[in-house]
C-alpha positions in Angstrom: -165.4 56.4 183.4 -162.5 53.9 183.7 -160.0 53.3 180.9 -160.7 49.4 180.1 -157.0 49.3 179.3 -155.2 51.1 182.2 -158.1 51.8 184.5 -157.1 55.5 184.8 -160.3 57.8 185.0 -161.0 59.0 181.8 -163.4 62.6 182.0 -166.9 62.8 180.1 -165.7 64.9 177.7 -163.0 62.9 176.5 -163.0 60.1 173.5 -159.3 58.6 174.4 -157.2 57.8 177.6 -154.9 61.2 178.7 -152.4 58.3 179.8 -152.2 55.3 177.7 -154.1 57.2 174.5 -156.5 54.4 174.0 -159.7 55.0 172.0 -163.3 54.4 173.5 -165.4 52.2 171.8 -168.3 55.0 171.6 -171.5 54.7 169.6 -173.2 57.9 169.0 -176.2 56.4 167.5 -177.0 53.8 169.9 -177.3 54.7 173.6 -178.5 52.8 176.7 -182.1 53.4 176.5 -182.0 52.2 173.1 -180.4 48.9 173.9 -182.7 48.5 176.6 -185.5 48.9 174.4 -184.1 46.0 171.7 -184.1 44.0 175.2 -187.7 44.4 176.3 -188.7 44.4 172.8 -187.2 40.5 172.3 -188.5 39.3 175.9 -191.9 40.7 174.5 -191.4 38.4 171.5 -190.0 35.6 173.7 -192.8 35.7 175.8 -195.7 35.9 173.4 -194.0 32.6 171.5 -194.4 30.7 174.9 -197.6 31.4 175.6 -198.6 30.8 172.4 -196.9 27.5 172.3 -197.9 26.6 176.0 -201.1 28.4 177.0 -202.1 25.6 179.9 -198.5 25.2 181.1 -198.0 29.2 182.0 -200.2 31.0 184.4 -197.9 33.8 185.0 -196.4 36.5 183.2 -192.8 36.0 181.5 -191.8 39.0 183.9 -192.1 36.9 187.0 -189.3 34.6 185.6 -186.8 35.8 182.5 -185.6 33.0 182.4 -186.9 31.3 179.8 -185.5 28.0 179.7 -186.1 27.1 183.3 -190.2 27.6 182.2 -189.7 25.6 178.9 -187.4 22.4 181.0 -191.0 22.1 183.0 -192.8 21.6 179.8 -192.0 18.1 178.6 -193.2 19.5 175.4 -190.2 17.8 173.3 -190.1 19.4 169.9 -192.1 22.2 170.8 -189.1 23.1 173.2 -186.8 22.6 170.3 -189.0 25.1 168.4 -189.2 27.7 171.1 -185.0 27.8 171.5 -184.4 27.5 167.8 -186.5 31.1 168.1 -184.4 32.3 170.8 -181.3 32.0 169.3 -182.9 33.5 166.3 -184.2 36.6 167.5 -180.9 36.8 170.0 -178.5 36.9 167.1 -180.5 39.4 164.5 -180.4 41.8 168.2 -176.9 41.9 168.3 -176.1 41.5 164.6 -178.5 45.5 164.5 -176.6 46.4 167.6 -173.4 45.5 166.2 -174.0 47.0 162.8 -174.9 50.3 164.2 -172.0 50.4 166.3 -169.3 49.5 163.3 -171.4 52.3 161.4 -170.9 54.6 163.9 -167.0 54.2 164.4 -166.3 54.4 161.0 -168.8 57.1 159.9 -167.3 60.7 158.6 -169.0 62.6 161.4 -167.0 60.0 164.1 -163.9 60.5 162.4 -164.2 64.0 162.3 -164.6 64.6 165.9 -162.4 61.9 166.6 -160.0 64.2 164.6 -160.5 67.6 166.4 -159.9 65.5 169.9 -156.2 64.6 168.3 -155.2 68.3 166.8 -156.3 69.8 170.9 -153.8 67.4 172.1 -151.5 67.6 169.5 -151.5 64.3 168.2 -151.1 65.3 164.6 -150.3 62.1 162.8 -153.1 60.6 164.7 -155.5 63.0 163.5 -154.1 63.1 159.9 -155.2 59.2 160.1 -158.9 59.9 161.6 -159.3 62.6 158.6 -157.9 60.3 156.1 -160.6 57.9 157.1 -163.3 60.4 156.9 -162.3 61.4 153.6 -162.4 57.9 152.5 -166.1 58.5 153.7 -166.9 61.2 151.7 -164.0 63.2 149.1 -164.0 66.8 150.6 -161.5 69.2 149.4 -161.2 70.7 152.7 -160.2 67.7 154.5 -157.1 67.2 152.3 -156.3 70.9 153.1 -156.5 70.4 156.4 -154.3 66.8 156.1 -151.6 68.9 154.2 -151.6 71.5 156.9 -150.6 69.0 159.5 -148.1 67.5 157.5 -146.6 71.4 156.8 -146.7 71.8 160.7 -144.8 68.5 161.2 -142.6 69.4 158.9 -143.5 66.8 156.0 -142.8 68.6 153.1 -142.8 66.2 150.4 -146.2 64.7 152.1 -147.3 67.8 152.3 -147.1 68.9 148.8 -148.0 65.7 147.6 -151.7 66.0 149.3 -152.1 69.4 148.2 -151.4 68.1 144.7 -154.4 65.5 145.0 -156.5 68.4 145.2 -155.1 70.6 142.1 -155.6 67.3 140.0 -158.7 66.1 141.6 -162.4 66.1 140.5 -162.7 69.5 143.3 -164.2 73.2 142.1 -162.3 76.0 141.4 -162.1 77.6 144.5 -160.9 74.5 145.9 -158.3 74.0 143.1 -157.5 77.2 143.3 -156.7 77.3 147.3 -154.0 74.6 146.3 -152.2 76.2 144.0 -151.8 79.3 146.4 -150.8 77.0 149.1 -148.7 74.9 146.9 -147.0 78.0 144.7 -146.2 79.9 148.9 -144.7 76.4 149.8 -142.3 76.5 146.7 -141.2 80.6 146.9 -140.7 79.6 150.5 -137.9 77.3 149.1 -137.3 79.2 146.2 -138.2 76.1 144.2 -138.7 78.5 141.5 -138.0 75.6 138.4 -141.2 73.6 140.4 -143.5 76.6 140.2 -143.0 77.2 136.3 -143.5 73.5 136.0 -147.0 74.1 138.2 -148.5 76.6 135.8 -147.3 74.7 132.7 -150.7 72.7 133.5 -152.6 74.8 135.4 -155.7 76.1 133.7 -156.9 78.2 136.4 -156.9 82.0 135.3 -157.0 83.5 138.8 -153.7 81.7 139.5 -151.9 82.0 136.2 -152.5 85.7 136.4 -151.4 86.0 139.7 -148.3 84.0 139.3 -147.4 85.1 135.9 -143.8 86.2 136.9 -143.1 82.5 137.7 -144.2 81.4 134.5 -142.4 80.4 131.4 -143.3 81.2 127.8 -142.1 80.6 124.5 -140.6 83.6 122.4 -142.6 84.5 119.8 -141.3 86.3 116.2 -143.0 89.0 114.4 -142.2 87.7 110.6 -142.3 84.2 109.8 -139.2 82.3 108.9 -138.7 82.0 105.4 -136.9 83.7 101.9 -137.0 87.6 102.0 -135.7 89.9 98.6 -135.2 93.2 101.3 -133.7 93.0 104.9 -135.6 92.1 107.3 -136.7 93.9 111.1 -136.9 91.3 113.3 -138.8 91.5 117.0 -138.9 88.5 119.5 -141.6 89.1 122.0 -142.8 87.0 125.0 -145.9 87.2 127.5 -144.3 87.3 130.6 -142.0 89.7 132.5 -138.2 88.6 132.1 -135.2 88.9 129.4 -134.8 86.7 125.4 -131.8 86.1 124.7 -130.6 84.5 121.6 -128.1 82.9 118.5 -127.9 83.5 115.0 -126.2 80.6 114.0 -129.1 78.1 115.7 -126.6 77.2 118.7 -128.9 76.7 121.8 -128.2 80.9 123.9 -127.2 80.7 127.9 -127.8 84.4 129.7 -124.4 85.1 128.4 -125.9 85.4 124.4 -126.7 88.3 123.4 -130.3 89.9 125.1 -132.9 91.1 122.9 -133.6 94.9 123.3 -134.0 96.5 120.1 -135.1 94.8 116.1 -132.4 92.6 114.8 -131.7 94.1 111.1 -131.2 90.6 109.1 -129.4 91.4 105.7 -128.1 89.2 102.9 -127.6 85.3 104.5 -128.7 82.7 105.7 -129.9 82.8 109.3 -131.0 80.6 112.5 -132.2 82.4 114.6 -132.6 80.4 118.1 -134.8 82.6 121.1 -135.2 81.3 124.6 -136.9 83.0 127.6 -135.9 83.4 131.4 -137.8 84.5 133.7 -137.6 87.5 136.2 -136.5 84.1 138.7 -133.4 82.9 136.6 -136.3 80.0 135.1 -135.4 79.1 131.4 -137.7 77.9 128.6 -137.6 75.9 126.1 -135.6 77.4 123.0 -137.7 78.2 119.7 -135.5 78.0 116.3 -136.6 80.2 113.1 -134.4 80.1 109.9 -134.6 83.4 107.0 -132.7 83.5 103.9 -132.2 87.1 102.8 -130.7 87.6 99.1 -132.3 89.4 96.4 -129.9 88.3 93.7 -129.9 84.8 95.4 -129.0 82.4 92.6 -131.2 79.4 92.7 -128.5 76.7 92.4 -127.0 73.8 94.7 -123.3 73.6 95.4 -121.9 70.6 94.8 -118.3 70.6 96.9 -116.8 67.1 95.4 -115.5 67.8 92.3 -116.1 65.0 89.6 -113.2 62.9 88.8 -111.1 60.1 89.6 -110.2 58.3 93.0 -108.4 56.2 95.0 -109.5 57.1 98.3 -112.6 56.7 100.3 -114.1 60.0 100.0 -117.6 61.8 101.2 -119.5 63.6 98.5 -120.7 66.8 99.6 -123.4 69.7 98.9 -123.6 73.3 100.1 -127.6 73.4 100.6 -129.4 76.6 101.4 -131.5 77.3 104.2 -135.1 76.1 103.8 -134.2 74.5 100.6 -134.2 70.0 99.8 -131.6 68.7 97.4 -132.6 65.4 95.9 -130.4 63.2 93.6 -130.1 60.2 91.1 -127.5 57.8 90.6 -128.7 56.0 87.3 -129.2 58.8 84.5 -132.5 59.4 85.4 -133.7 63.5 86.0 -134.1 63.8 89.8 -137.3 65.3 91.1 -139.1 65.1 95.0 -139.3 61.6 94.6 -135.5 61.0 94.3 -133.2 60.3 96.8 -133.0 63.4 99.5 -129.7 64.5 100.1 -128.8 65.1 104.3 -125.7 63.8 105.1 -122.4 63.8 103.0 -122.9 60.5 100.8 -120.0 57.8 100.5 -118.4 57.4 97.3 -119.1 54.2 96.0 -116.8 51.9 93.9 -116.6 52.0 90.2 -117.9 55.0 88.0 -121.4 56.7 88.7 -122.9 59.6 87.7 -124.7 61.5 89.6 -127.5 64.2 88.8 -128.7 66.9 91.3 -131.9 69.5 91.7 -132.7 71.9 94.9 -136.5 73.0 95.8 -137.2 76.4 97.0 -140.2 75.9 99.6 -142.5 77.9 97.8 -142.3 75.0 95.1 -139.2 76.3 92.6 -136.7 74.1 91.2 -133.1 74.6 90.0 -131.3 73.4 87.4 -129.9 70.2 87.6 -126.2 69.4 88.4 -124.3 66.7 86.9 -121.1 64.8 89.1 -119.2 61.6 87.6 -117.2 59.9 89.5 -114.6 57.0 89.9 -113.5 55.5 92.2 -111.1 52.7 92.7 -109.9 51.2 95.9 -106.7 50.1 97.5 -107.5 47.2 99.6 -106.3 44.2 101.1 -109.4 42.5 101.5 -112.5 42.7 99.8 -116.5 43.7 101.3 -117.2 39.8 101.1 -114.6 39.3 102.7 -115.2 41.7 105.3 -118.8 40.6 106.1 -117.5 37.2 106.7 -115.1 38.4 108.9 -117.9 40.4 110.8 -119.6 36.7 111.0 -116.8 35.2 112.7 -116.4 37.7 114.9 -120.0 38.5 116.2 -119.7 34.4 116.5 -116.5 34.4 118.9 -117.9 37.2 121.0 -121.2 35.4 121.6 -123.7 37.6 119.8 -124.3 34.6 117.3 -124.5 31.3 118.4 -121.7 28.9 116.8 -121.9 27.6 112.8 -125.1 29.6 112.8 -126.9 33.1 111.4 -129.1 32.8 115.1 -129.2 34.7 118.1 -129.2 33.4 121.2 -132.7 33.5 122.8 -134.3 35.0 119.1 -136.3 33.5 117.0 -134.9 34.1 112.9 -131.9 34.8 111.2 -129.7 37.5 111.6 -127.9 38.6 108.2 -125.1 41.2 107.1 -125.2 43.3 104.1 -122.5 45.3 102.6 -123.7 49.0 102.5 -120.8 51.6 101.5 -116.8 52.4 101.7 -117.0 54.9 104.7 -113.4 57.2 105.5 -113.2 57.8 109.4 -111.6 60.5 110.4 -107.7 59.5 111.7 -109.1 55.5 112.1 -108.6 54.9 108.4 -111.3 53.5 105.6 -114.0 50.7 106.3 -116.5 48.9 105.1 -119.8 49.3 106.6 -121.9 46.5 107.1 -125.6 47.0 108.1 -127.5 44.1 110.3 -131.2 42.6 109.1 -133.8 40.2 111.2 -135.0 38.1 109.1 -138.2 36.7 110.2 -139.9 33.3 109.5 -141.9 34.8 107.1 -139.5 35.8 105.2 -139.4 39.7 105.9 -136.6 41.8 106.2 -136.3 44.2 109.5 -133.1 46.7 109.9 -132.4 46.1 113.0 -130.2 50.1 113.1 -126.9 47.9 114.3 -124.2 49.0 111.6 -120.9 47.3 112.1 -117.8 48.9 110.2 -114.4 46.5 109.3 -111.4 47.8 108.6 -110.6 47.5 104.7 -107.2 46.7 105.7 -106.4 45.1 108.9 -110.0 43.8 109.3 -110.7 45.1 112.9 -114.3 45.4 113.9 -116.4 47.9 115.5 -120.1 49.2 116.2 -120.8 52.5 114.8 -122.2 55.3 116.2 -124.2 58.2 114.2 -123.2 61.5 115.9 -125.1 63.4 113.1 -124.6 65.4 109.9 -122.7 62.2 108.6 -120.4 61.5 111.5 -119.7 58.4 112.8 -117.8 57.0 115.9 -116.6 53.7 115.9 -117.0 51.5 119.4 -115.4 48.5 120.8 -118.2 45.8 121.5 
């Protein structure tokens, strides 16, 4: 057979060109005979319609002339003739619209593309046959096509493609065994690049037994602790354990351990404190997970009392009030008389003094429930100022105007629907920047609600410079330029 698009000779056993690489048009399920018998079939038809029509005008067989309309010309039968080639055309077009069909399913059917395939991979046409199996697949899913897909792409050297196909199949509706063939072929593609992080990462969510069993070296687990973080009267044995093969190392003092922290190897004897005691795993392949934090208090003659570091008195300075709280314990306050209790004000950061004379009462909770007594502070506090909070919030006003964050004479936003206002919240000492006011930003919407919209802005109580603050945490802040 010729190539119809180069005219070289193309052998029987072929499907494409050897010189140009152009497809044949082959139809498995339709061959000549077939055709030949739609043929006879409609001349059949043809003929029994003009005799039918025309029994005095034909005295020979269709056969002795196919051609139809050179008997129906002779006929002078007018609309009859119009009848017989309306059927023509009819039957002519529902032939080739089955031939057609049969051919289109042919070409595009799974078992076409599959042989069409096999012909690319003998000659080495990979990406060609990759694009014939991606079209039988589209057929009919078959885990065993995209194995074969990501095996071309590993031989081409396609890496990402590769791993990318063989992850269709790990995440795809396929059976076990099929799943499970991934994963082998996926996990050998990642030790190969000692991509050991992507292979702890793989068996996070892999639920196949076979394969977590198999691989459990590459695997990352959490530590686990043989007594339960909590208060303790006696010292404490303490044994951090993990599933897998590899080393735990970790902090008492709840800082995050690298592999230069101390290893786990024998009980750690806990004794009289307070204690965070932060695990993490690595695996036998340098892999680390993710660090597990348990907190003991051990003191049998622990007194059951908050320490309150600010001493009551006067001032004339900003100043923070602080508290010494035990591990595992809440301290909750009041500032108007009242007895504190869990529904109080919780105490987590160092609180900011506030102006004039208030007393304030404390209690700490045990977690079991326990209370303290309460502890009383009174405080004054005066302030040497040159400009005053309402001052200072219309300064903020001003400014956020001039800088373009508010649009001009107004309380509005650019682009915002509602008004934007600026409360007065607390005198607040920055460390080597001096003492400000901090002012915290609400949406008020036009139903009348109140949203903090966590902007706080902090001016100066004495030069009134402006700033955005930033919460680092444990009550530090860090002022920014905006």
């Amino acid at each position: 057979m010729k190539c119809p698009n180069c005219g070289a000779i193309i052998p029987d056993d072929k499907l494409y060109c050897e010189s140009c690489g152009a497809e044949l048009q082959i139809v498995p399920e339709i061959d000549y005979d077939t055709e030949v018998e739609i043929e006879k079939e409609m001349n059949k038809t043809l003929s029994d319609i003009a005799h039918d029509e025309f029994p005095e005008e034909f005295d020979m067989e269709y056969d002795e002339d196919p051609n139809i309309f050179t008997m129906l010309a002779g006929t002078n039968k007018g609309g009859k003739v119009l009848y017989i080639v309306t059927a023509i055309v009819l039957i002519a077009f529902v032939a080739g619209a089955i031939i057609i069909g049969r051919k289109i399913s042919a070409n595009g059917s799974y078992e076409h593309q599959i042989e069409i395939a096999k012909e690319y991979e003998e000659s080495g046409k990979l990406l060609d046959a990759i694009t014939a199996l991606e079209a039988a697949y589209k057929a009919k899913p078959d885990a065993a096509i995209l194995m074969q897909i990501a095996e071309h792409y590993n031989t081409l050297g396609r890496e990402n493609d590769c791993i990318y196909t063989l992850q269709e199949v790990t995440q795809g509706a396929f059976n076990a065994i099929d799943k499970e063939n991934a994963y082998r072929k996926l996990i050998s593609i990642y030790i190969d690049g000692e991509s050991y992080d992507d292979i702890a990462k793989l068996l996070e969510t892999c639920d196949n037994n076979a394969i977590l069993s198999a691989y459990r070296d590459y695997a990352v687990y959490e530590p686990e602790f043989n007594v339960a973080e909590g208060t303790y009267d006696d010292a404490v044995y303490l044994k951090i354990s993990a599933k897998g093969d590899g080393n735990i190392y970790y902090t008492l003092d709840g800082s995050t351990p690298t592999t230069g922290s101390a290893r786990f190897e024998t009980p750690i004897f806990l004794e009289m404190g307070s204690y965070k005691v932060t695990a993490i795993f690595v695996n036998a392949h340098g892999v680390k997970g993710n660090p597990v934090t348990k907190s003991y208090l051990i003191d049998r003659d622990f007194v059951f009392e908050p320490t309150i570091l600010t001493d009551s008195g006067e001032y004339d300075q900003a100043t923070l009030i602080e508290a010494d709280v035990p591990v595992l314990y809440t301290l909750y306050y009041t500032t108007d008389g009242s007895e504190p209790d869990r529904n109080s004000k919780r105490y987590v950061a160092p609180i900011p003094m506030p102006e004039g004379t208030t007393k304030y009462r404390f209690i700490c909770y045990a977690p079991d429930g326990t209370q303290s007594s309460v502890i009383e502070r009174e405080y004054t506090f005066t302030l040497s100022a040159n400009y005053t909070p309402t001052e200072a919030v219309s300064h903020l006003g001003n400014t956020l105007r001039a800088k373009g964050v508010l649009l001009p004479d107004s309380e509005l936003k650019p682009g915002v629907q509602g008004e934007f206002k600026y409360m007065y919240s607390a005198i607040y000492p920055i460390s080597g920047r001096g003492t400000y006011y901090f002012v915290v930003e609400y949406h008020v919407e036009s139903d009348g609600n109140w949203t903090n919209t966590g902007n706080v802005y902090a001016v100066n109580v004495n030069d009134l410079s402006v700033y955005k603050v930033n919460s680092e945490g444990d009550g530090e802040y860090k002022l920014i330029d905006f």
